[in-house]
ROMAR-850521 format. One record per residue (C-alpha): residue in three letters; residue number from 1; x, y negated, z. Coordinates in steps of 0.5 Angstrom, whole numbers, plus 500, padded with zeros to 3 digits. Each point is the difference from the previous one (the first is absolute). Example, Ala and Ser with C-alpha at 12.3 -4.5 7.8 and 13.67 -1.06 7.14 Angstrom:
atom r->Ala | k->1 | xx->525 | yy->509 | zz->516
atom r->Ser | k->2 | xx->502 | yy->493 | zz->498
END
This chain:
atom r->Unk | k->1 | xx->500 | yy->500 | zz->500
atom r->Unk | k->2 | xx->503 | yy->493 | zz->498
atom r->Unk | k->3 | xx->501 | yy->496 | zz->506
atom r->Unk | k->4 | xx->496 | yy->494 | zz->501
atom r->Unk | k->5 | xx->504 | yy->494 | zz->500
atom r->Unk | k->6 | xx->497 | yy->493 | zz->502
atom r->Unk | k->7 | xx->501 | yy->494 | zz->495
atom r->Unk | k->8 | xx->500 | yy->494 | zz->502
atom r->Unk | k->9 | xx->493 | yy->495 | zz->498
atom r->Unk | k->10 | xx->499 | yy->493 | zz->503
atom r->Unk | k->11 | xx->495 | yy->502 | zz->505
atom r->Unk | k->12 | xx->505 | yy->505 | zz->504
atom r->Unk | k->13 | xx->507 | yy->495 | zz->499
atom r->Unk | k->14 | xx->495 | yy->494 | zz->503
atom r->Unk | k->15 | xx->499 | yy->504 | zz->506
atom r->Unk | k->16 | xx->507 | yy->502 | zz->501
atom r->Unk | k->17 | xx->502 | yy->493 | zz->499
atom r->Unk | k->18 | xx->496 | yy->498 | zz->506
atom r->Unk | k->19 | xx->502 | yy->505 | zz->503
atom r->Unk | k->20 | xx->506 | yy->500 | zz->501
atom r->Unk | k->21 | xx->500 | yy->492 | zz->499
atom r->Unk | k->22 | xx->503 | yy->500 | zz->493
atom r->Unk | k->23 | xx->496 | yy->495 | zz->497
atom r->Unk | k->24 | xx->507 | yy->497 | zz->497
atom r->Unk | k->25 | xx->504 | yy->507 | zz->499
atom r->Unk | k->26 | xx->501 | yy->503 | zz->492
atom r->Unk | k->27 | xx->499 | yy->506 | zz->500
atom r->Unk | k->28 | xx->502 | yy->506 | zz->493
atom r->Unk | k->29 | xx->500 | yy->506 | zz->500
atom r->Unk | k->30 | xx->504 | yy->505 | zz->500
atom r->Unk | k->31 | xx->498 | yy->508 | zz->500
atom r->Unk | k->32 | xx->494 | yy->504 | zz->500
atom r->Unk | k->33 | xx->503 | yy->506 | zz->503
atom r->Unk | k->34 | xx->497 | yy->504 | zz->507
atom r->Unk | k->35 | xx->498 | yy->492 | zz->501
atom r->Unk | k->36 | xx->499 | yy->494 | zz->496
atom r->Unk | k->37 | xx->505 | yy->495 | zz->502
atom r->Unk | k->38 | xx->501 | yy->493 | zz->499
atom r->Unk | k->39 | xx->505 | yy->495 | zz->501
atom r->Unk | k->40 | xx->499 | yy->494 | zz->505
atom r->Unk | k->41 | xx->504 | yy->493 | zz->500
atom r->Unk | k->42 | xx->499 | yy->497 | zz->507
atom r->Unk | k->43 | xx->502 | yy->494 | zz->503
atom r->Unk | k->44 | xx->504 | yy->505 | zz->506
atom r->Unk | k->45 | xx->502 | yy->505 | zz->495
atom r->Unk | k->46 | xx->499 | yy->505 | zz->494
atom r->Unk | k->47 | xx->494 | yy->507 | zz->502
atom r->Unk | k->48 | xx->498 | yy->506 | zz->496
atom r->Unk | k->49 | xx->493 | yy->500 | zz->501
atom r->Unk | k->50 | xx->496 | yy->507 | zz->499
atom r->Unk | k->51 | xx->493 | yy->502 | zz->498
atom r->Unk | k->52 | xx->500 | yy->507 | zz->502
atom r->Unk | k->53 | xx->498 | yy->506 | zz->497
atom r->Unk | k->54 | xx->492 | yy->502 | zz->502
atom r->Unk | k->55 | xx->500 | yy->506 | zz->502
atom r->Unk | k->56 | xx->507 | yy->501 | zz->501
atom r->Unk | k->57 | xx->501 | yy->499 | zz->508
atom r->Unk | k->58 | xx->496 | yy->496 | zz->504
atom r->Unk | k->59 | xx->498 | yy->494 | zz->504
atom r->Unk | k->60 | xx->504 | yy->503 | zz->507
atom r->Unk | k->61 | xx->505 | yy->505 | zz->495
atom r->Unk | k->62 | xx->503 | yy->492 | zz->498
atom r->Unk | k->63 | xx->499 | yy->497 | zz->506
atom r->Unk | k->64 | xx->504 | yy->505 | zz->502
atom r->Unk | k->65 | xx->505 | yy->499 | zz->495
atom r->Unk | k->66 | xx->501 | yy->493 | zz->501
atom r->Unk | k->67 | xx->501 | yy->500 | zz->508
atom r->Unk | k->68 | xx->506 | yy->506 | zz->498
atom r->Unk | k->69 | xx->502 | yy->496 | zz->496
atom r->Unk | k->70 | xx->500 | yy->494 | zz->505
atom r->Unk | k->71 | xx->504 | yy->503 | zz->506
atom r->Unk | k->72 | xx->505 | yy->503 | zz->494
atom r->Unk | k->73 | xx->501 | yy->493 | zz->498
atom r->Unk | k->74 | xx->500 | yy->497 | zz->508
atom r->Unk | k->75 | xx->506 | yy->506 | zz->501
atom r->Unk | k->76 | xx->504 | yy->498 | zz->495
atom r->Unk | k->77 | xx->499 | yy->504 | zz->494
atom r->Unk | k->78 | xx->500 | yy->496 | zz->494
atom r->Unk | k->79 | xx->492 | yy->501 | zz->497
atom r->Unk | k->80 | xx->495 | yy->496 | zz->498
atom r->Unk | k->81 | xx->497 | yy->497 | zz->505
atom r->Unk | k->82 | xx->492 | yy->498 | zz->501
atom r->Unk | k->83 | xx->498 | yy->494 | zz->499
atom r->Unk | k->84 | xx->493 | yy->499 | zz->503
atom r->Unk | k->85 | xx->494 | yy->496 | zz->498
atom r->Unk | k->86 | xx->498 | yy->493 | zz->504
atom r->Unk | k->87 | xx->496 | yy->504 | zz->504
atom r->Unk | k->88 | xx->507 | yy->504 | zz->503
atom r->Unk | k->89 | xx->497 | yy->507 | zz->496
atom r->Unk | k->90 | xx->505 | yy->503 | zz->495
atom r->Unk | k->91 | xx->494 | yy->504 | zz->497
atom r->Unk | k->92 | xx->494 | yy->496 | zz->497
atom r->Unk | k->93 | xx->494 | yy->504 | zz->497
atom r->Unk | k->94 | xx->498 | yy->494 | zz->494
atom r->Unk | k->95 | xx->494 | yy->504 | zz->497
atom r->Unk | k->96 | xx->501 | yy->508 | zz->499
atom r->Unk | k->97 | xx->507 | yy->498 | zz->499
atom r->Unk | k->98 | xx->506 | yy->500 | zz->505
atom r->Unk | k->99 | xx->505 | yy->495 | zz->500
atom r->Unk | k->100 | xx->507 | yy->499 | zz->503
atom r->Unk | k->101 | xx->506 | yy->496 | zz->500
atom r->Unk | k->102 | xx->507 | yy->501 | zz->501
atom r->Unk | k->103 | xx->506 | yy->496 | zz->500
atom r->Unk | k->104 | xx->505 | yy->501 | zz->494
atom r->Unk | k->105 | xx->506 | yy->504 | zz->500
atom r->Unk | k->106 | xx->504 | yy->495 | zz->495
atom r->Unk | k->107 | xx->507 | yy->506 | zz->499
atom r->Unk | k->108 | xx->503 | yy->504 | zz->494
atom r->Unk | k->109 | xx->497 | yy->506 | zz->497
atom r->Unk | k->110 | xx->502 | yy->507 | zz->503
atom r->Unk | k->111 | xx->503 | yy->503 | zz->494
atom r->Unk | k->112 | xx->503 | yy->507 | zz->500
atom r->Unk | k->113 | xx->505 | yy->498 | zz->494
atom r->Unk | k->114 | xx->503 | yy->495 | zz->503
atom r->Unk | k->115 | xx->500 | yy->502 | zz->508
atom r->Unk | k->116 | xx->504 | yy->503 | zz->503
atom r->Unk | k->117 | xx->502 | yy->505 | zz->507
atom r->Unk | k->118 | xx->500 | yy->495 | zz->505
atom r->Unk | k->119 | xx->493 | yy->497 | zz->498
atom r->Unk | k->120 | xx->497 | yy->508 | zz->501
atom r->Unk | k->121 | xx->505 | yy->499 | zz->507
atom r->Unk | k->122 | xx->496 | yy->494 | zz->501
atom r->Unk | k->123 | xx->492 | yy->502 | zz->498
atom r->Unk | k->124 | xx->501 | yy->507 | zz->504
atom r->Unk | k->125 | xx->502 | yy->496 | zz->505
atom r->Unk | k->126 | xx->495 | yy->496 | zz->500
atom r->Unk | k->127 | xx->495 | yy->505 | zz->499
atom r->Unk | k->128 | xx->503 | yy->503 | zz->507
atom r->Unk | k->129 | xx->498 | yy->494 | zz->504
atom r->Unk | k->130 | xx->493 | yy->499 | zz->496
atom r->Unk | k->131 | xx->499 | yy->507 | zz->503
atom r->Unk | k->132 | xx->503 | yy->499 | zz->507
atom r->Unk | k->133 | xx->496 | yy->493 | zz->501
atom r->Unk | k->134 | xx->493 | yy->504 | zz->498
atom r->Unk | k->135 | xx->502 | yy->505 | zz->506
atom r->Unk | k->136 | xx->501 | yy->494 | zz->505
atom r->Unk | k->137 | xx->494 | yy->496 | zz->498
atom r->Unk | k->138 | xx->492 | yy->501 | zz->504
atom r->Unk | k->139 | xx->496 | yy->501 | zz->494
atom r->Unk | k->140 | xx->494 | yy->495 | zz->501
atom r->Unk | k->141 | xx->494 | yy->502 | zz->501
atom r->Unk | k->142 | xx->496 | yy->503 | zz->494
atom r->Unk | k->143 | xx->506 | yy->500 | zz->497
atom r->Unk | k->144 | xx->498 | yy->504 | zz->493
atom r->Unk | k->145 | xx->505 | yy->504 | zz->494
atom r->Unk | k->146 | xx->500 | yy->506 | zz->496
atom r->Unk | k->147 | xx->504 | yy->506 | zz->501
atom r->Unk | k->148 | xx->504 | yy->502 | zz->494
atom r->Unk | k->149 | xx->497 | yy->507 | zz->499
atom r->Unk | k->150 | xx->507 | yy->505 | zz->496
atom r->Unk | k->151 | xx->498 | yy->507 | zz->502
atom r->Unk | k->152 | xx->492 | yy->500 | zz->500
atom r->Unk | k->153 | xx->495 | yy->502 | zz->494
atom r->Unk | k->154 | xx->499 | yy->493 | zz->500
atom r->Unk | k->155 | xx->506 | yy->497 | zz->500
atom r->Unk | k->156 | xx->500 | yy->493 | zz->499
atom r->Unk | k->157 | xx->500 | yy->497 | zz->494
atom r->Unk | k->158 | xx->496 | yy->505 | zz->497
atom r->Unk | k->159 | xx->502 | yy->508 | zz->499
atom r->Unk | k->160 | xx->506 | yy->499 | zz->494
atom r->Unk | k->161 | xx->500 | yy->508 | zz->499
atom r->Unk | k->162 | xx->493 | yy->497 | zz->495
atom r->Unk | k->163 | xx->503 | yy->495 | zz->497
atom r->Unk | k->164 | xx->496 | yy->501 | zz->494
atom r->Unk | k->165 | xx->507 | yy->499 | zz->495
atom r->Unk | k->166 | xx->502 | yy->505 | zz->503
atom r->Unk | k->167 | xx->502 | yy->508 | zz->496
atom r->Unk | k->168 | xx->497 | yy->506 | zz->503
atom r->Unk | k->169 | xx->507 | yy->501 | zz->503
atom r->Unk | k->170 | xx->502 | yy->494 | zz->502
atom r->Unk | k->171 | xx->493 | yy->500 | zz->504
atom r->Unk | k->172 | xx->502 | yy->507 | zz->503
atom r->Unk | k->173 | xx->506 | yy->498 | zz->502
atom r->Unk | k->174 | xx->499 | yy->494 | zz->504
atom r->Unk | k->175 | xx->495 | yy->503 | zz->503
atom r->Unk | k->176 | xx->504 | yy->506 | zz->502
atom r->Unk | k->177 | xx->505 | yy->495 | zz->503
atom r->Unk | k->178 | xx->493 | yy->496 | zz->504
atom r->Unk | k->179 | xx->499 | yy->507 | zz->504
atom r->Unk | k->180 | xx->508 | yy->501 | zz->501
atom r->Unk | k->181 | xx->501 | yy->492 | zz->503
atom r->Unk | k->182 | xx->494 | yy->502 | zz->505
atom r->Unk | k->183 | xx->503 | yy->507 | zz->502
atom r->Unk | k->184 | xx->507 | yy->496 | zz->501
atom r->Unk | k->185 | xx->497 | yy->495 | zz->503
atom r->Unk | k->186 | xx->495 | yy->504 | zz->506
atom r->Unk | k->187 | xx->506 | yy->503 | zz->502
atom r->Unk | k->188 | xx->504 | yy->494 | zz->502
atom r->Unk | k->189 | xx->499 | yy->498 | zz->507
atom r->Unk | k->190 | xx->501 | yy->493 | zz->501
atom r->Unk | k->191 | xx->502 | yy->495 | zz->494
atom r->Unk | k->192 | xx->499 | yy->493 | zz->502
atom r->Unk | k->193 | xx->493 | yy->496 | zz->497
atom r->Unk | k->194 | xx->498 | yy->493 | zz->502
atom r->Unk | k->195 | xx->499 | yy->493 | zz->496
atom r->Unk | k->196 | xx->503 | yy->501 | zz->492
atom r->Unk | k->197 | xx->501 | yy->495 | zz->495
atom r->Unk | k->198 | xx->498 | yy->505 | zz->494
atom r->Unk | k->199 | xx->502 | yy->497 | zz->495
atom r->Unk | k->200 | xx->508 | yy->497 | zz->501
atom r->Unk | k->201 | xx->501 | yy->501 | zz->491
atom r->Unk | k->202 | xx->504 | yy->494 | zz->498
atom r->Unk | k->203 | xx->495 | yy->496 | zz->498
atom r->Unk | k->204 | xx->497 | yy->499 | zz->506
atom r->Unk | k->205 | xx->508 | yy->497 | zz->503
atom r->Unk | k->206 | xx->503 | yy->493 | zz->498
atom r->Unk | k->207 | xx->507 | yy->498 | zz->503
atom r->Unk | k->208 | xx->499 | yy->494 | zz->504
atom r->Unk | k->209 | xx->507 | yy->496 | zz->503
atom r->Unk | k->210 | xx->501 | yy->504 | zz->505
atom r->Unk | k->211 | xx->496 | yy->507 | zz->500
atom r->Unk | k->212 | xx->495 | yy->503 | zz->496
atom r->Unk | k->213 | xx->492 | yy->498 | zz->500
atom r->Unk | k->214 | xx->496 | yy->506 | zz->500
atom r->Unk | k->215 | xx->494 | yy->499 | zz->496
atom r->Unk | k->216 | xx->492 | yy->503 | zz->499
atom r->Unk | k->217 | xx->499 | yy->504 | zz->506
atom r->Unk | k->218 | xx->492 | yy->502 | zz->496
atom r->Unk | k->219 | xx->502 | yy->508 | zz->500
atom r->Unk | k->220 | xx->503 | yy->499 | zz->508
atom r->Unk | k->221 | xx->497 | yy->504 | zz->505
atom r->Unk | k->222 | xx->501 | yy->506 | zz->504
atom r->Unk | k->223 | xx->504 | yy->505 | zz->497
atom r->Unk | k->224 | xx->507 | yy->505 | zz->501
atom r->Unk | k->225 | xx->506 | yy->495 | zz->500
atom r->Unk | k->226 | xx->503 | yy->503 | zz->496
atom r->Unk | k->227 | xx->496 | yy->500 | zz->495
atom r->Unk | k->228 | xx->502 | yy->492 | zz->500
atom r->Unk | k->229 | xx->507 | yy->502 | zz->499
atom r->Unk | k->230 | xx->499 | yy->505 | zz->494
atom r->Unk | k->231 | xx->496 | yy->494 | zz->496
atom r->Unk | k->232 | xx->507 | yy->497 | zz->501
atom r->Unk | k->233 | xx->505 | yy->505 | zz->498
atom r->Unk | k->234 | xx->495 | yy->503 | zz->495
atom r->Unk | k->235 | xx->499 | yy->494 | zz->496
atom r->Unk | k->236 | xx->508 | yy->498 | zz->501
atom r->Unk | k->237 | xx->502 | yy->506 | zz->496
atom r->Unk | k->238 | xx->496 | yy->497 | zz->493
atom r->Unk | k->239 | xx->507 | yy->496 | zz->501
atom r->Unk | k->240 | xx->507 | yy->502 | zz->499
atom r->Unk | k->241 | xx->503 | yy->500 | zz->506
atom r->Unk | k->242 | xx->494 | yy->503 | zz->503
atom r->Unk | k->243 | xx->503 | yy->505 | zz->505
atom r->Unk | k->244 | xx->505 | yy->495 | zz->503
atom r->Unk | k->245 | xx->493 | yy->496 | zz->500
atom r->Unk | k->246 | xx->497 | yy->505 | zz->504
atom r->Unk | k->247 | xx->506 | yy->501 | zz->506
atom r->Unk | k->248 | xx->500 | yy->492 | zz->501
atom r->Unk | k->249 | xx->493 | yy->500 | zz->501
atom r->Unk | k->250 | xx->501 | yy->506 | zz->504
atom r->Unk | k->251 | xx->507 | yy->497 | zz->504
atom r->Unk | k->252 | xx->495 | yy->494 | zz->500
atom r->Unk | k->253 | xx->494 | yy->503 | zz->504
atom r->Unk | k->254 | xx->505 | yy->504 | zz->504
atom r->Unk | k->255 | xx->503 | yy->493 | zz->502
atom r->Unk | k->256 | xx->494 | yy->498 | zz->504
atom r->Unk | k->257 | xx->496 | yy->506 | zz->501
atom r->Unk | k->258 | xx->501 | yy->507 | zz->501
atom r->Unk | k->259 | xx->498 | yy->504 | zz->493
atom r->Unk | k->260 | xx->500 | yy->507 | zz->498
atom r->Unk | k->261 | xx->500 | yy->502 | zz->494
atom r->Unk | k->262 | xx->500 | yy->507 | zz->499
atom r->Unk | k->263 | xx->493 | yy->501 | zz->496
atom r->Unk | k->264 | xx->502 | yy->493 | zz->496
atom r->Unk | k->265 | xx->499 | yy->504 | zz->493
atom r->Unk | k->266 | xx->493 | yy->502 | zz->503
atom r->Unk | k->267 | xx->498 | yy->493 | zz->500
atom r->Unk | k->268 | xx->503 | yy->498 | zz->495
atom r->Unk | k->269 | xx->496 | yy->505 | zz->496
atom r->Unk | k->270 | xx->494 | yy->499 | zz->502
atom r->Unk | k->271 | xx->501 | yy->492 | zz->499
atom r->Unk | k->272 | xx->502 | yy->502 | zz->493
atom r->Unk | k->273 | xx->493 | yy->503 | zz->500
atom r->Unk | k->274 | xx->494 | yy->495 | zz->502
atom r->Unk | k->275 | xx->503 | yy->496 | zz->495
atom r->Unk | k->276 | xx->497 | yy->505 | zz->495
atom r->Unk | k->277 | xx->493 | yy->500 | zz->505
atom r->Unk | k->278 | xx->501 | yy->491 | zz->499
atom r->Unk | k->279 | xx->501 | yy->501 | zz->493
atom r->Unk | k->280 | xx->494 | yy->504 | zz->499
atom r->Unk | k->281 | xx->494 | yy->495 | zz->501
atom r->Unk | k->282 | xx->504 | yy->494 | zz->496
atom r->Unk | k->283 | xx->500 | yy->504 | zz->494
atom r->Unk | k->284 | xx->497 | yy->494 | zz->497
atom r->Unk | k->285 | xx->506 | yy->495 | zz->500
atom r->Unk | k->286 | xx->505 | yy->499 | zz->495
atom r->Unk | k->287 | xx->506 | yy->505 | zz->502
atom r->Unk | k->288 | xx->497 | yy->505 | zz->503
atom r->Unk | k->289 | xx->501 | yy->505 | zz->495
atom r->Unk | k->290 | xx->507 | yy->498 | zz->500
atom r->Unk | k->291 | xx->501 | yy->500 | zz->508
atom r->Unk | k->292 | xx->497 | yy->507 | zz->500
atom r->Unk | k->293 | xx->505 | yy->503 | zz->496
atom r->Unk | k->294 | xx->505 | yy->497 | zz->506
atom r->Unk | k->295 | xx->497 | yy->501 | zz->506
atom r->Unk | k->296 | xx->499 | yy->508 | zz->497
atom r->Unk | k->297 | xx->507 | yy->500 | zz->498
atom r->Unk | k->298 | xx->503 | yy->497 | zz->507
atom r->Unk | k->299 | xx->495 | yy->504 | zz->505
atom r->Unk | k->300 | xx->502 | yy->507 | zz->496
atom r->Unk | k->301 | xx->507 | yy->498 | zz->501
atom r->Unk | k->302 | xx->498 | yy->498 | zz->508
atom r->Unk | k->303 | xx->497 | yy->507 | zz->501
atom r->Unk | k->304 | xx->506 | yy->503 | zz->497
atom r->Unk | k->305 | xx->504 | yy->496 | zz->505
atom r->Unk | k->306 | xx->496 | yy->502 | zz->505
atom r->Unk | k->307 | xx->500 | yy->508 | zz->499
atom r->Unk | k->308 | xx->507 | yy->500 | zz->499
atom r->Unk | k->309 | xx->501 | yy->497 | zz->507
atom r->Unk | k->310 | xx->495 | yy->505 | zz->504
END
């Protein structure tokens, strides 16, 4: 199913202008992804506004987000930071749309062709801390994320297993791998779980001055940490480098925070899987045939990895 995106009309901007009090401020856009984001000039700096996805996660789940992000912010870890509204909200419902405000993040792309280890050091670690601040802080009341499913028959982002571009073959073997990941996992005692990013790919890192900013936390919740790693390290070996990359996340990680590491390849495989399950409802957009024919070919070679390692 196509995801609804919310396109900007007068009526909707005007409300937000009040508001916000942006009676002034310019406001473009910029994307149609999960949200619709635009850009705001105002007269104490520049904010990505987003309209978000109906249907996609609600009122609480957003609030949620926002009030994460903000004690992240208050800690030191370089994320966009809320913005509330002249009411001191940082969450408004204008008509059947809900609309927020974060400060803008003005830093360089993250771009794997030209990073280096010591910038996987520096993201890894600051994963640790983002993790290690989240164990430390009381969850306020009504506080509501998802959980990222992995290994129920309802994972989430949808049973990739069925991706309808999928052989015979290709279905039978990663279906196959789904009951072997649910064996493995159910005879693992203790495996560390607690808020997640879930989505840490390059697009979602800018290089700021002196540390990295950590972008769209829209897929964040509760889930194995990780899993957060893996989305790291699986994403890195798209790039030359890639397994010097996976060790500075790790060295990284392990310089704030205690990591073990040896089911790795297992999440790895599994993140390379839900990609499969994302791509199955966006068949519709321009590229996904192309991102199908990379996602398989990336998930069998994560599962080989993984049935290699057990």
């Amino acid at each position: 199913m196509k995801p609804i995106v919310v396109i900007m009309n007068d009526a909707l901007i005007d409300m937000v202008r009040t508001r916000w009090k942006l009676h002034d401020a310019s406001i473009s856009f910029v994307a149609a992804r999960e949200n619709t984001v635009y850009k705001v000039n105002t007269a104490i700096g520049k904010a990505a506004l987003r309209f978000h996805r109906k249907g996609y996660r609600s009122f609480a789940q957003i609030k949620s987000e926002l009030d994460w992000m903000a004690m992240l912010a208050r800690c030191g870890v370089l994320v966009p930071e809320p913005m509330p509204a002249s009411d001191g909200s940082a969450i408004q419902r204008c008509d059947d749309t809900i609309v927020s405000m974060l400060r803008w993040v003005d830093a360089k792309p993250f771009n794997p062709a030209t990073v280096n280890s010591t910038l996987y050091f520096e993201l890894g670690s600051t994963l640790a801390k983002l993790h290690k601040l989240s164990d430390s802080w009381a969850l306020p009341t009504a506080f509501s994320r998802p959980t990222w499913e992995l290994f129920s028959d309802q994972p989430s982002w949808g049973r990739y297993w069925e991706n309808q571009l999928l052989t015979k073959k290709q279905a039978a073997q990663f279906l196959q791998f789904h009951d072997d990941a649910k064996v493995v996992i159910r005879s693992l005692k203790t495996l560390d779980t607690g808020l997640i990013h879930a989505d840490l790919v390059p697009d979602n890192v800018l290089i700021a001055t002196d540390k990295l900013a950590l972008l769209d936390f829209d897929d964040s919740g509760f889930g194995y940490r990780l899993f957060d790693v893996a989305t790291i390290t699986h994403r890195s070996k798209r790039f030359v480098g890639g397994d010097a990359f996976t060790e500075a996340t790790i060295a990284g990680y392990r310089s704030q925070r205690q990591l073990e590491t040896n089911n790795l390849a297992l999440f790895e495989a599994v993140r390379a899987c839900t990609y499969l399950g994302w791509n199955s409802s966006r068949m519709q957009e321009a590229g996904a045939a192309k991102r199908h024919t990379r996602f398989v070919s990336e998930a069998e070679a994560a599962i080989a990895l993984f049935y290699k390692n057990s």
